[in-house]
N, C-alpha and C positions, 0 to 999 in steps of 0.2 A: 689216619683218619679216614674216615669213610670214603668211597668211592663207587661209583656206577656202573666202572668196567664190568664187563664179564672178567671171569677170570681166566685165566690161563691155562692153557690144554698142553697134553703129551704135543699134541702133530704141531701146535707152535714154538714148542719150545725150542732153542735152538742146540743142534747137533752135536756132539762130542762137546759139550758143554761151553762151545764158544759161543757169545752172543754176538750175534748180526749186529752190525753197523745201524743207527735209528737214525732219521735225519732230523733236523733240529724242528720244523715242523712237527713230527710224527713225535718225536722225545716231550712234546709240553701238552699233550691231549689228556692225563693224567694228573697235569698241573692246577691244581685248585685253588681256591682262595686261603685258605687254612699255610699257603708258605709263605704268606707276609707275616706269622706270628716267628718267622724267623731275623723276620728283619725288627720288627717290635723289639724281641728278647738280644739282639745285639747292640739298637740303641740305647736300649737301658741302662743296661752296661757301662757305657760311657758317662752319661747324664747320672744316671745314680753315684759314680766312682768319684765324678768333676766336684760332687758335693758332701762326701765325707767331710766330717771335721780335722782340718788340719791337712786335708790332703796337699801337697807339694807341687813342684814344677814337674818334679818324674812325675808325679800321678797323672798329671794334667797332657802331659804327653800322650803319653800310652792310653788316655781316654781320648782322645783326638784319634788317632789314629783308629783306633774301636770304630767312631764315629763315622770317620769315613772309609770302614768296610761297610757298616751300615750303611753309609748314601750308595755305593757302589752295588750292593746287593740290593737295594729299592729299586735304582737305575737296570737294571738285569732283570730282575723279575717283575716288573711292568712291563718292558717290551717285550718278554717272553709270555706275561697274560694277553699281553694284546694280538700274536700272534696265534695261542690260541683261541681268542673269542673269533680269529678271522679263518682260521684254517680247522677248530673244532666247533662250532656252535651249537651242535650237537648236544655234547660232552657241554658243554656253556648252559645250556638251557635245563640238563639234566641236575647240574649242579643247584642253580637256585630252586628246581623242584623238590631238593634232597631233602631233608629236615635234619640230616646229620653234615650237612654241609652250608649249605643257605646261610646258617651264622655267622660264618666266616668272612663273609663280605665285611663286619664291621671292623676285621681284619687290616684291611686296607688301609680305611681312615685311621686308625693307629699306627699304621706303618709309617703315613705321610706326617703324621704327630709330632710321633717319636721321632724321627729324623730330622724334621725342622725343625722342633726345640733343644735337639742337641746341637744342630749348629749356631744356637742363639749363646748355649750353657758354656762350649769347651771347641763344638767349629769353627768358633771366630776367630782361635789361636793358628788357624790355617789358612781361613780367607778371607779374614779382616771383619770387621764390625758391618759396616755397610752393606758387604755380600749378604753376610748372614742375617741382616735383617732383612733383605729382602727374598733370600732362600727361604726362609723361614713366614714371614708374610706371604710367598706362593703357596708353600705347602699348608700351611694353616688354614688358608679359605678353604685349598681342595679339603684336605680330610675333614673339616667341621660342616660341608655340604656334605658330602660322602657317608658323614656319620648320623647326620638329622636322617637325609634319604633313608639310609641303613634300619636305623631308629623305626623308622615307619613302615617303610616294606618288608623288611625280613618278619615280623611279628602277624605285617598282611596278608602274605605267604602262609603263615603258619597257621593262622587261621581259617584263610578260604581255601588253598590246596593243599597241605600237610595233612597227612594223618598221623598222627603222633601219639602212639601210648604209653611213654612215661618223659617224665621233666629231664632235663638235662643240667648241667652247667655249661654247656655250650648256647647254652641259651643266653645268658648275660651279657654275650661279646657284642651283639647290639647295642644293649640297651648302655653298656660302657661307655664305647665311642665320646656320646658328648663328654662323656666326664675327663677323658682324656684331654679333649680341649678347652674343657673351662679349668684345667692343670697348669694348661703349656700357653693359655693366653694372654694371662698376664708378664709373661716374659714379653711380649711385642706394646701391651699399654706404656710404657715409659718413651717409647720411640714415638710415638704418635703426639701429633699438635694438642698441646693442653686445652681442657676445657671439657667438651663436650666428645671429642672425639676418644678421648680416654677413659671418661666417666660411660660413657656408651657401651666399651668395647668390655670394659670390667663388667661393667651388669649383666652385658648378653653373660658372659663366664658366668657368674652367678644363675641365670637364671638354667646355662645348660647344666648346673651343678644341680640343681632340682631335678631337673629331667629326666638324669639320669639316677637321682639319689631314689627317687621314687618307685622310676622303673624294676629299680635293683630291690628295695623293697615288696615289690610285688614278686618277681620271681626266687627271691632266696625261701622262703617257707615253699615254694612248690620242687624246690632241688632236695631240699632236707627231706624233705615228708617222700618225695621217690626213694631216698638210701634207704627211710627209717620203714617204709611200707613193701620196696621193691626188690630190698637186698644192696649187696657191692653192685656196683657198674662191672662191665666186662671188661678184662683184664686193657684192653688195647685203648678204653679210654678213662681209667681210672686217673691218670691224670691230670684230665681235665677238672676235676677236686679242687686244681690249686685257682683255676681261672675265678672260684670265689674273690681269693685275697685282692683281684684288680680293684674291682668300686672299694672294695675297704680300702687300700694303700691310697688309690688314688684321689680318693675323696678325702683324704687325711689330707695329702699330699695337696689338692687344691684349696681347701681351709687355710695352710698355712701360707700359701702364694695369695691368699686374696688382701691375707694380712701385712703382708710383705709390701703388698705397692697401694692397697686402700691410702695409709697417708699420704695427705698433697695431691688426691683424685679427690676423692668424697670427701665430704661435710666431716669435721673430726671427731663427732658422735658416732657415725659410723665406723669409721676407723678405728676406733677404741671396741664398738662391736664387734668387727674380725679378729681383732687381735685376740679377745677373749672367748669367741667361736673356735678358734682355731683351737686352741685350751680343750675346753670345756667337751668340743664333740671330737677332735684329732685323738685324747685318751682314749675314750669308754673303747671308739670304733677299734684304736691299734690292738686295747686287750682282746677284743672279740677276735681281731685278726689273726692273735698269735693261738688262739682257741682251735681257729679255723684250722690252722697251719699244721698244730699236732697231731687234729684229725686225719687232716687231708695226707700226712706224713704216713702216718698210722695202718690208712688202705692202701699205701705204694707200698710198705715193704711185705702188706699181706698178698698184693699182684705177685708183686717181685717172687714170692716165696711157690707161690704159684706158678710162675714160670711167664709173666710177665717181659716178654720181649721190647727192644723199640719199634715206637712209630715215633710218625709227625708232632701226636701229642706231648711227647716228651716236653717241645717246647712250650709247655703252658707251666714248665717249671721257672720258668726265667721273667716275662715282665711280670707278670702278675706280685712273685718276691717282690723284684726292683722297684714297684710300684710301692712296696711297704719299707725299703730303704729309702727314699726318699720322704715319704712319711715320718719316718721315723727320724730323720735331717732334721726337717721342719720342726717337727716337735722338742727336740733337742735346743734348737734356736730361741725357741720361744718360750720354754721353759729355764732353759740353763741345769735343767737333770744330765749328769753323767750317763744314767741308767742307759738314757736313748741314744747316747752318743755309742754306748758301749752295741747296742741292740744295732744298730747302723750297720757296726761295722760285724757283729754277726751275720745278719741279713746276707749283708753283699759278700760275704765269703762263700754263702751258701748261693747264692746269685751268681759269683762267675765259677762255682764249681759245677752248676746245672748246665751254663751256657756252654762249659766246655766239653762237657758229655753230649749233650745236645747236638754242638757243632759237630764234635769228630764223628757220632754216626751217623748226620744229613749228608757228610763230607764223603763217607763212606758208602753212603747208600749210592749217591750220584756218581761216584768214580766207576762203580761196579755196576751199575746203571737198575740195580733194583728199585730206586725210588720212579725214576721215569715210567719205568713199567708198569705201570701200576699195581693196583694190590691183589696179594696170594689168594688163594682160595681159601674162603673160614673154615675153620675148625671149631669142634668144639672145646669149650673150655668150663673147667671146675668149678665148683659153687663152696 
């Protein structure tokens, strides 16, 4: 994903091809926002797996533990962004000027999401119920502040400093954010004093499911209309394609959680309205989703065939699916269709086969220390 560095000269390269020693300061100046979509794409993982149909004791294990490689790797890569906003601000201040980076802030607040609601779904089998509601109640406030701010300044940005000549799909990871938390909030209404403080915390959920439902509506005809007018993206961010299926999965995904805990909160007119929301708009969006999916399928193996390398992007293989396993849970529950039960566990097979490509070459980048350094010099690339 994009970067500011200059690039890399013969006279720095390092000697007989050994590289120098980088100190841990100097190793996170290249660190952006764009690598909390690796902690996104790991909690998913768990949280999507904790809710197949029929999943088991082994599943629930080995999703736990997912889970907290994810908190571990949130834990790690916060203290190392804060160290760069302290020792790079530079490189800090460049980033949110970037228009291929700046989105990535919404990043975050999906980071802190996704890893508090996983310890609400399958964490709790490690640190007990109480921790995890309260693990989970921290991280919730930050990322749904995080993702409103995000919501409003990254799009403020784009418009007073950005110059921008074509639409992205990296554009949407703002306007997500809420959706992510009007997903994962009703996991914490059940825990809150009945009455008003549950009936409250559901509605905000709903109303950030507009927010964002809307948001995503405005910018999807302007992603389309750049492939359909501008061509393929450049090999390095065609994957970014997949980041569509988030608001589609997610907002499947939160229709069904609103139906899920509406009864015994709200009036049972409305309860009977989620339940048949959930229906009625979790379909049409999942077909559209799986529309999206073949396309977006479609221009990765034309990259690929191209000579399509990894990046950072890679990871917009992983929540954006996860986000349409879970969807595709829900719909399954509320239907009682086999179809979606079956589509579930497609999804997530394709979900932790991306996370595992994914992981081995970030794993790899960082051992061999390419990724800290930041990025190559561009080439050009085929049409």
């Amino acid at each position: 994903m994009a970067s500011l560095a200059p690039p890399r000269t013969a006279r720095s390269a390092p000697a007989h091809g050994v590289r120098p020693l980088r100190s841990p300061a100097r190793s996170v100046r290249h660190l952006g926002p764009n690598w909390y979509a690796a902690v996104m794409g790991t909690a998913i993982v768990a949280t999507a797996g904790v809710g197949l149909p029929g999943a088991g004791p082994g599943t629930r294990t080995v999703c736990a533990a997912v889970w907290a490689l994810s908190l571990a790797m949130l834990l790690v890569l916060l203290a190392a962004r804060a160290v760069h906003w302290i020792r790079h601000r530079d490189q800090a201040r460049a980033h949110l000027l970037d228009p291929a980076m700046a989105p990535f802030y919404g990043c975050l607040s999906m980071a802190l999401l996704a890893v508090g609601g996983g310890a609400m779904l399958v964490g709790r089998d490690w640190i007990g119920l109480p921790a995890a509601v309260a693990l989970d109640g921290v991280l919730f406030g930050a990322g749904t502040l995080v993702g409103l701010a995000a919501a409003v300044a990254v799009p403020y940005l784009m418009v007073v400093h950005h110059r921008i000549e074509s639409a992205s799909p990296v554009w949407l990871l703002p306007v997500v954010a809420p959706m992510v938390s009007a997903a994962l909030g009703p996991l914490l209404v059940p825990h809150l004093p009945a009455g008003q403080a549950q009936e409250t915390l559901l509605i905000l959920c709903w109303a950030m499911f507009g927010v964002s439902l809307l948001a995503t509506l405005v910018m999807l005809p302007l992603v389309f209309g750049r492939l359909v007018t501008g061509g393929p993206l450049p090999l390095a961010l065609t994957p970014t394609l997949f980041l569509v299926l988030g608001p589609l999965g997610q907002s499947t995904t939160a229709a069904n959680k609103f139906a899920d805990v509406a009864p015994g909160v709200l009036p049972a007119s409305y309860a009977r309205g989620f339940a048949s929301f959930a229906v009625l708009y979790g379909v049409p969006v999942m077909g559209f989703a799986l529309l999206w999916l073949a396309l977006a399928g479609a221009m990765v193996l034309r990259a690929r065939r191209q000579g399509m390398g990894f990046a950072m992007t890679f990871w917009a293989f992983t929540f954006p699916v996860g986000t349409c396993v879970t969807g595709a849970e829900g719909l399954a529950q509320h239907t009682g269709l086999a179809v979606f039960r079956w589509l579930a566990f497609g999804l997530y097979a394709l979900l932790v086969g991306a996370w595992l490509l994914a992981g081995a070459h970030t794993l790899r980048g960082l051992v061999s220390g390419a990724l800290p350094a930041g990025p190559a010099p561009a080439r050009a690339e085929p049409r």
